[in-house]
C-alpha positions, 0 to 999 in steps of 0.5 A: 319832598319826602324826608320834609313831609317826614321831618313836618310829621315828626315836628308836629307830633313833637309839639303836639305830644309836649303840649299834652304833657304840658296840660296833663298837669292842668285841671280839666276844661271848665265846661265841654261848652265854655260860651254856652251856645248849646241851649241856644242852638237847640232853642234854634234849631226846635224853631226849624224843625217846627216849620217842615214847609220852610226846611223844605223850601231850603233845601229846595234852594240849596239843590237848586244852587248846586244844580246851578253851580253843576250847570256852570261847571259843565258850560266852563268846562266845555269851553264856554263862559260862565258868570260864577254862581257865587261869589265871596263878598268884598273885602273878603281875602281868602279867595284871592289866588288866581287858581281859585278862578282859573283852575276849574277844580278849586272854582268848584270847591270855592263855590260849593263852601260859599253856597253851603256858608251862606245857606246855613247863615242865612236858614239861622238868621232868618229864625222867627220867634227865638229871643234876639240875644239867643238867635244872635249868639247862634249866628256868631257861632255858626259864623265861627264854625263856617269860617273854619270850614273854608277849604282856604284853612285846609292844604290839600284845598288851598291851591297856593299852599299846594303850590308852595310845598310842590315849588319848595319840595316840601320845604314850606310844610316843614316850616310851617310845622316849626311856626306851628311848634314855636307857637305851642311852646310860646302858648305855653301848651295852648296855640297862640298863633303869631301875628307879627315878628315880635322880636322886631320891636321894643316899647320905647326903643321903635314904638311909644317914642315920643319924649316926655317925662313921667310926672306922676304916678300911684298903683294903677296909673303914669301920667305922662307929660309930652316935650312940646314941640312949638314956642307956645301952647294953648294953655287949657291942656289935654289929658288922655285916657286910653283903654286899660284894656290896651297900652296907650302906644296905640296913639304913638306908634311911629313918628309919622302917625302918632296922635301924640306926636302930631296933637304936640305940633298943632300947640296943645300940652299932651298928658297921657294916662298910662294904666298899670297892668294888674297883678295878682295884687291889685284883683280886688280894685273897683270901678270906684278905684278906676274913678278915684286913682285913675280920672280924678287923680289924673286930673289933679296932678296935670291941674297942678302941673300946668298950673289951670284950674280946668282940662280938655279931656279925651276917652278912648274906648273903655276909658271913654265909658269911664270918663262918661261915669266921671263927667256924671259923678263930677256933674253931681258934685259940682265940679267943673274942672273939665273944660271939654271932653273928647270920645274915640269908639267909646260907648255909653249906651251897650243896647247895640253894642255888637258882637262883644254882647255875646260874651257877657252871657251870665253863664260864661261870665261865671265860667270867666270868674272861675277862670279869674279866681284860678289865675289868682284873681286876673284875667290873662291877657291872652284872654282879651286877645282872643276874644277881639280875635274871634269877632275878626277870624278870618282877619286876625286868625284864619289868614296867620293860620294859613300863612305861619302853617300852611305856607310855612311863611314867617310873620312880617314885622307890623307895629299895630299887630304888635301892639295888639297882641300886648294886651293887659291883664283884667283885674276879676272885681273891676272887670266883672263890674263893667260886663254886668253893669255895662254890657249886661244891664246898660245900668249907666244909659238907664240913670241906674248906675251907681258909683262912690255912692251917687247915681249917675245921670248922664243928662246932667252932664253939660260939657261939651261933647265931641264924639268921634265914632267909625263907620265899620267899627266892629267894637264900638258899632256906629249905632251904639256910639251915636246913641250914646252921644244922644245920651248927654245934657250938653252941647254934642258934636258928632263925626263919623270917620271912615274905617273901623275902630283902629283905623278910624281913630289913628288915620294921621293927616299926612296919610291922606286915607279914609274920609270922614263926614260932619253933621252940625245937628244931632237928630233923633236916628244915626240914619238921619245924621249920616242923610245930612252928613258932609264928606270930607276925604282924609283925616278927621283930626283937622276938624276935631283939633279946631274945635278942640283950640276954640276950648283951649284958651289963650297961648302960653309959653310952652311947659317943659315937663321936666321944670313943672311943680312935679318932679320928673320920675322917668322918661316916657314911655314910662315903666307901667307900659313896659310890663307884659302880660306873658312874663308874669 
């Protein structure tokens, strides 16, 4: 035991003396407060120290729930029962270890930080008179710090960390201090915290499989054209446009969840944007550039290919706010080129658009733009992942902190955390676009945005619509993805699925998990919709690709992409897929 608790101090301060080294030559933070939470926190808290009778009144409720808690302590401990006077929510996996319940001790120190969490969360978000934006930037911070603060992060208060360095003699400590080391030097300095084996998986070789040929590309997109998998295909083909954000494996991750896979075996001619992951070089492209080389070039090469003069198209997340803004540029100049269009967790109207509101503070916008000017005009993609990271701590970051450190355990091998951990790059003039014009001033639901010169309306747009959106999306909120599907001039269907903004969206059939619910009319409120919903258990699929065939024309032979009108340039994955953030 001895010589591992030696062995982890000596790793840890190793790591800990290579990382100062490393930032030493590095310029000071930009600000001591990088998401300028100090204005709104005094603006709160001024708020609490105005009304003496409510502190009062709290902390009248706080000392009365430790007496509370003191009560039960001393009935258990006499040998009686004693229902706990607070328990963590559903859903909620750090207290799951039996001592947490059954040794009297660690029962105490749970109860004691979910009473004193859930008071300070609920004194914050019971503020009156602080502007929404302000009180809601304060509760996400507070949040923050009380998950930091769970006694399940620290060893000598975890009883299964405990437990694990007494069995191993140490041993787990040690590894976990190694995890720890590793991770440092793989953050290049900075803590970037493993969420899976990394090395177990390879773009194109056990994720992104499905075969196919890259039939077009330019500086910012591959299209990819997947083999068809049936004698005859609907002849009005589908196109995809993922999130430039993400890579579009996400929809092909294993042969038995894949939406590419699974879309090619129900008949329909699959293409798939690929985006490029920005350099330095490519820092100055626009929305506009977005527009032109990505959506409209995207369907002029699968037009030709497939040889139609119309597309069934599909947004996913970002890429769906894009195509909005294509189906409003295309309404105003008369093109009628697609046929229908699909949106997955894809948002048009950003007034309940969830936490990510939060970071498009201007201060912290400006902090990000020097940030992006230092790395020569991108955003690193670490960037991106940390962000989604933070709306999800105890999920995505807490439990692989408490896992890789304090257990000493090596990540397991896992497709989809792979997949979110290979984020792209943000090009500075195009990202900062979309946080002011989407998040910041919602100029596209306003009619104020403008585009290559055209405003756009979305009531313009008269195509049919389908709008898939997930009850516990965290990234696109029901409420924000529903007000935008209000938003169109045309036809709309909209489905709910069970799950959140992944698993709601890639829940293959065969899996039977979840359920979804449907609702032919579209009324003014999401709680009028979900009162006349139906459920249905499982995949949502079934029902979108009915209505997606009853667009999609007659049947035709199937296309094999390597004998379209374009030549073939690589297989799929393609390369665009392939270039990583972290190697530069």
């Amino acid at each position: 035991m001895s010589l591992n608790l030696a062995r982890a101090a000596l790793t840890a301060q190793g790591a800990i003396a290579e990382a100062a080294l490393r930032q030493a030559d590095r310029p000071a933070a930009l600000s001591p407060d990088p998401f300028h939470v100090a204005p709104a926190l005094n603006e709160v808290m001024g708020r609490l120290a105005a009304e003496p009778d409510r502190m009062m009144r709290a902390q009248a409720d706080l000392f009365n729930r430790y007496m509370e808690l003191w009560r039960a302590t001393a009935q258990r401990a006499a040998g009686d029962s004693a229902e706990p006077v607070a328990a963590p929510p559903k859903g909620d996996k750090r207290f799951l270890d039996p001592d947490w319940s059954n040794n009297p001790l660690f029962d105490v120190i749970k109860q004691s930080y979910l009473i004193t969490s859930d008071w300070l969360n609920n004194l914050v978000g019971g503020v009156d008179g602080v502007e929404p934006m302000t009180k809601r930037r304060v509760e996400f911070f507070t949040r923050m710090l009380t998950d930091a603060m769970s006694p399940s992060n620290f060893l000598l208060s975890n009883p299964a960390a405990l437990r694990e360095a007494m069995e191993t003699r140490g041993e787990s400590i040690a590894r976990g201090m190694a995890n720890f080391a590793a991770d440092l030097e793989r953050g290049g300095g900075q803590l970037s915290i493993s969420q899976t084996d990394f090395a177990q998986f390879k773009v194109g070789e056990n994720v992104a499989t499905a075969p196919g040929k890259v039939i077009f590309q330019n500086e910012i997109i591959q299209i990819l054209q997947f083999d068809p998998t049936t004698e005859t295909v609907c002849e009005i083909p589908l196109l995809i446009f993922p999130p430039w954000i993400n890579k579009f494996y996400i929809m092909d991750l294993r042969p038995e969840n894949s939406m590419i896979r699974w879309l090619s075996s129900q008949g329909v001619t699959v293409f798939v944007t690929s985006w490029v992951n920005p350099d330095q070089r490519l820092a100055t492209k626009t929305m506009e550039d977005y527009l032109h080389d990505g959506i409209y070039a995207a369907i002029d090469a699968v037009t030709k290919q497939a040889g139609v003069k119309t597309v069934n198209t599909v947004g996913y997340c970002i890429g769906g706010t894009l195509l909005s803004c294509a189906l409003a540029h295309m309404a105003a100049k008369g093109d009628t080129r697609v046929a229908s269009a699909t949106f997955f967790a894809a948002q048009q109207d950003f007034t309940e658009a969830g936490d990510l509101l939060i970071f498009t503070n201007e201060d912290w916008l400006k902090d990000l733009e020097t940030k992006m000017d230092a790395g020569g005009g991108v955003l690193p993609g670490q960037t991106m992942a940390d962000t989604f990271n933070a709306l999800r701590s105890n999920d995505l970051i807490w439990s692989f902190f408490v896992s890789n450190y304090l257990m000493g355990k090596e990540p397991k091998p896992f497709d989809l955390l792979f997949w979110n951990a290979d984020q792209t790059r943000m090009p500075k003039t195009l990202h900062l676009f979309y946080l002011r014009k989407f998040y910041g001033e919602n100029a596209l639901a306003k009619g104020e945005l403008v585009l290559d010169g055209v405003k756009l309306n979305l009531k313009d747009v008269k195509t049919p619509i389908y709008v898939q959106s997930s009850k516990e999306d965290h990234i696109a909120p029901l409420r924000s993805v529903y007000k935008g599907a209000k938003l169109f001039g045309g036809p709309v269907t909209f489905t709910m699925a069970g799950s959140g903004h992944i698993a709601g969206v890639i829940n293959a059939p065969a899996a039977k998990k979840y359920q979804h619910w449907t609702n032919s009319a579209l009324p003014a409120t999401v709680d009028e919709w979900i009162a006349g919903a139906v459920e249905h258990p499982g995949s949502w699929w079934p029902h979108w690709a009915e209505w997606l065939k009853a667009r999609s024309g007659k049947q035709v032979p199937a296309r094999d992409p390597a004998k379209g009108p374009l030549k073939p340039i690589e297989d799929a994955p393609g390369s665009f897929v392939k270039v990583r953030s972290d190697a530069g």
